[in-house]
Each structure stands twice: as structure tokens, then as C-alpha cells.
C-alpha positions as CSV (number, residue, x, y, z in Angstrom):
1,X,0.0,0.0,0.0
2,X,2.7,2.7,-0.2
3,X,3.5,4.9,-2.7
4,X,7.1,3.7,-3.6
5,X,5.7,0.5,-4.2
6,X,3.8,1.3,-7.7
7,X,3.1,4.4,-10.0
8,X,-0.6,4.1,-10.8
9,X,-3.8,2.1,-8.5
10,X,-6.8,0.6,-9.7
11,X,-10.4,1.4,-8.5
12,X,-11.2,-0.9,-5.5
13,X,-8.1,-1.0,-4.4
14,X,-6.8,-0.4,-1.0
15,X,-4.4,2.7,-0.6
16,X,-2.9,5.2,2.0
17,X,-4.6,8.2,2.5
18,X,-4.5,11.0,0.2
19,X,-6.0,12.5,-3.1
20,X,-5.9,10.5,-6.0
21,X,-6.9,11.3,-9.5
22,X,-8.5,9.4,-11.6
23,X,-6.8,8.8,-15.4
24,X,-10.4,7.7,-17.0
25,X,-12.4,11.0,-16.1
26,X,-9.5,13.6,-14.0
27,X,-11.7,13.5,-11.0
28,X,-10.1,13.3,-7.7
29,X,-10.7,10.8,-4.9
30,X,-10.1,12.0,-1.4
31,X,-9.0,8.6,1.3
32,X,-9.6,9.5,4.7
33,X,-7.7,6.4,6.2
34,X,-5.0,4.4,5.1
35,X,-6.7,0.8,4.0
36,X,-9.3,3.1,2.1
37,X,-10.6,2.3,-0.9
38,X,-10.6,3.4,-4.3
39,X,-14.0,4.1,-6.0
40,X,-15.6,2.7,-9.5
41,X,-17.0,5.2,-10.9
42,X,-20.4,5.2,-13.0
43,X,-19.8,3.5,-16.5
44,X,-16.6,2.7,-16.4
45,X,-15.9,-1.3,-14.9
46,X,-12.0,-0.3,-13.5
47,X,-9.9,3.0,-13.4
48,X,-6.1,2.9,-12.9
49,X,-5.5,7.0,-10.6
50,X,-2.4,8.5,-9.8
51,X,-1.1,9.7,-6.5
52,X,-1.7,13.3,-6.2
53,X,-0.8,14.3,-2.3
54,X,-0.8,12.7,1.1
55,X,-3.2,15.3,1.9
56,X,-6.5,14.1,1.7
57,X,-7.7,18.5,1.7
58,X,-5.3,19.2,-0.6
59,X,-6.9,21.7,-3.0
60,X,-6.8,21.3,-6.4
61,X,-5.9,25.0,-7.1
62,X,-2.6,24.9,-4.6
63,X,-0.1,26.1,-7.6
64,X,-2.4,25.6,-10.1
65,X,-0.8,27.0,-13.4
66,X,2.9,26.5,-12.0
67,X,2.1,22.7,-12.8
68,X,4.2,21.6,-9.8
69,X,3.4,18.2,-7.7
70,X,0.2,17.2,-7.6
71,X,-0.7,19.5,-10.9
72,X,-1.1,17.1,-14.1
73,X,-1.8,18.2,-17.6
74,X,-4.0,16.6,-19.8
75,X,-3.8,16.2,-23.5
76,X,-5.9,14.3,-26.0
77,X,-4.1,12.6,-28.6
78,X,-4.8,10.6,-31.8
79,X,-3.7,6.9,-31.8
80,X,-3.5,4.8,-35.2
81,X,-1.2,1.5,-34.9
82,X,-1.1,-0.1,-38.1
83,X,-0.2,-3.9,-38.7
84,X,2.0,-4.2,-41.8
85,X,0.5,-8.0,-42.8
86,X,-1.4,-10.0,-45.2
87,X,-4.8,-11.0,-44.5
88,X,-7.1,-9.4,-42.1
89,X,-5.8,-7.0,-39.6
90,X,-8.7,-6.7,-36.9
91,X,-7.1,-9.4,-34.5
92,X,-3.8,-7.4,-34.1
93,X,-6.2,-3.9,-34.3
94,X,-8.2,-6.0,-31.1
95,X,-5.0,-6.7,-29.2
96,X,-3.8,-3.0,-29.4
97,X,-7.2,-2.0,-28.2
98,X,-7.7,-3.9,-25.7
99,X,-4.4,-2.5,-24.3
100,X,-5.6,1.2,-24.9
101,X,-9.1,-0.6,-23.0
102,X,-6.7,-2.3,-19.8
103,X,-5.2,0.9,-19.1
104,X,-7.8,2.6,-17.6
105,X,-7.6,5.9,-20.0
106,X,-10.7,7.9,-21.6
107,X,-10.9,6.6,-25.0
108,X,-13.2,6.5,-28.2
109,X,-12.2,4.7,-30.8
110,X,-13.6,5.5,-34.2
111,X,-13.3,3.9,-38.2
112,X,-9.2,4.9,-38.5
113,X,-7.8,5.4,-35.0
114,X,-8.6,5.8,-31.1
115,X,-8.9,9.2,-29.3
116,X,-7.0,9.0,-25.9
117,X,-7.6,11.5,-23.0
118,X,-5.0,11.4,-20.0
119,X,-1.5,12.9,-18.8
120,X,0.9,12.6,-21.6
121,X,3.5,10.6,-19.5
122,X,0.3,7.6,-19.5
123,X,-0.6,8.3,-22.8
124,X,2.5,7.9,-24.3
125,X,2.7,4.6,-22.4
126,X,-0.7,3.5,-23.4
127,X,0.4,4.4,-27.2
128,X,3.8,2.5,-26.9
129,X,1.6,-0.3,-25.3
130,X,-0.8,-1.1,-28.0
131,X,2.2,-0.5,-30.3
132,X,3.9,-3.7,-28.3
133,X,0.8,-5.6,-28.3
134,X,0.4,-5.5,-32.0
135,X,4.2,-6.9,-32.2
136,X,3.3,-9.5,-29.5
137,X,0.3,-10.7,-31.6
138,X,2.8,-11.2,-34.7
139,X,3.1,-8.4,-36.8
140,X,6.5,-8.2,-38.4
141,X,6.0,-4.3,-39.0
142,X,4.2,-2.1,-36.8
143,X,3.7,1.2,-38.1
144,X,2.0,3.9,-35.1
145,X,1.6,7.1,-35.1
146,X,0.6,9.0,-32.6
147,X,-0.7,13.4,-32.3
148,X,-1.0,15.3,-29.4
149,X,-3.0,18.5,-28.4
150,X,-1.8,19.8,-25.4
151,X,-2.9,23.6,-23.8
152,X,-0.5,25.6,-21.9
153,X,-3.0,25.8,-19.1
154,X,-3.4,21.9,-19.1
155,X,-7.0,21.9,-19.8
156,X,-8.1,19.7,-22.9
157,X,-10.8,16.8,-23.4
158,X,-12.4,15.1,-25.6
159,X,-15.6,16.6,-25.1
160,X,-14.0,20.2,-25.7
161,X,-12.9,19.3,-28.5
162,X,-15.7,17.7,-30.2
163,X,-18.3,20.4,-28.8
164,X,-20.7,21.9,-31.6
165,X,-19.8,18.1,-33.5
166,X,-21.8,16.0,-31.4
């Protein structure tokens, strides 16, 4: 249950106290006791968070534009991994999102890639991820690509981004 011992949690799962912010959605989850545990929130069946502060009143605004600890910024990016093979391509196309799906990040996937929302130090893992997941299913050649839209002030989402589309 300590922090040293891993990076990221999953919902339901028993951690120190603190604020915790959930990858899927951004929002936080305040533990009052150590041994607490973290939620599962509405729709989604597990979230991975990250350790924000051993605080459990920290406030969200505490150096808010200086980005320091406890201050993430969120980007939406673009995700197309492409399997260089013959014959169909769905099973690898499956295997790289079901690691986008394991991770615990916002995502939509759509007819020629998958929209991610996180941090951009988990959605660059998530993108090298599905990348490794297509070469573990056989591809020879893996071709990904990968473009990000990040603010200076840290605030993007998928549903700015698409508003007036939807």
C-alpha cells in the first residue's frame, strides 16, 4: 500500500490516505484512512488513478498554473497502430485496443484510429503499449503514429474538443 511501491492504482483498491486522481475522467478521490478504498466510478468497470498528495484536503488549485506536484496536464491525442501483414488486420487492431481498454484511460475509438484522454507521460505509455501488443500478436512491422493536443494551461478533453460536432 505505499506509494514507492507502484506508480498508478486501480479502482477498488486499498491505498494510504491522500488524493488520487483518476486517469479515465481527471476527477479526484479523497482517502480518509489508510486501508481506504478506491471508487468505481459510473460506466466505467475499472480506473487505474495516480497519486496526487498525502493530503487528503489538498486543493486542487494549490499552484495551479505552475504545474508543480500534484498538478497534471491533460492532452488528448490521436492513436493509429497499423499492422504491416497480409490478410485481415482486426485481430492485431483487437490486441492494441484492448491494451488502450486495460489501461484505464478515456478513450473512443472510431473507423481509423482511437482518441485518448490522459496525462501525456500515460498516454504515451498507453500508445507505446498497444504499439507492443500488435508486435506480440505477430506483426512483423508495426507502423503507429501518434498526435498530441496539449494547452498551456493543461485543460483539454475530448468533449471540448468535439463540442458543436456532437
Amino acid at each position: 500500500m505505499t506509494r514507492e511501491s507502484q506508480e498508478f492504482y486501480q479502482s477498488g483498491e486499498e491505498v494510504e490516505a491522500g488524493v488520487y486522481r483518476s486517469l479515465a475522467t481527471g476527477e479526484l478521490a479523497r482517502i480518509r484512512e489508510t486501508g481506504g478504498r478506491l471508487p468505481t466510478l459510473p460506466g466505467l468497470e475499472r480506473d487505474t488513478y495516480e497519486w496526487i498528495s498525502a493530503n487528503p484536503d489538498w486543493d486542487e488549485a494549490e499552484g495551479k498554473g505552475n504545474l508543480g506536484k500534484g498538478e497534471t496536464k491533460m492532452v488528448v491525442a490521436e492513436l493509429t497502430v497499423t499492422p504491416l501483414v497480409e490478410g485481415q488486420i482486426k485481430p492485431f487492431i483487437d490486441a492494441a485496443i484492448d491494451e488502450v481498454r486495460k489501461s484505464g484511460v478515456k478513450y473512443e475509438v472510431d473507423a481509423l484510429g482511437t482518441t485518448l484522454e490522459g496525462d501525456l507521460d500515460t498516454v504515451l505509455r498507453v500508445a507505446k503499449q498497444a504499439h507492443e501488443a500488435v508486435r506480440r500478436k505477430g506483426a512483423a512491422r508495426v507502423m503507429t503514429e501518434l498526435r498530441i493536443d496539449e494547452k498551456a494551461d493543461g485543460g483539454v478533453s475530448i468533449e471540448q474538443e468535439l463540442e458543436g460536432y456532437r
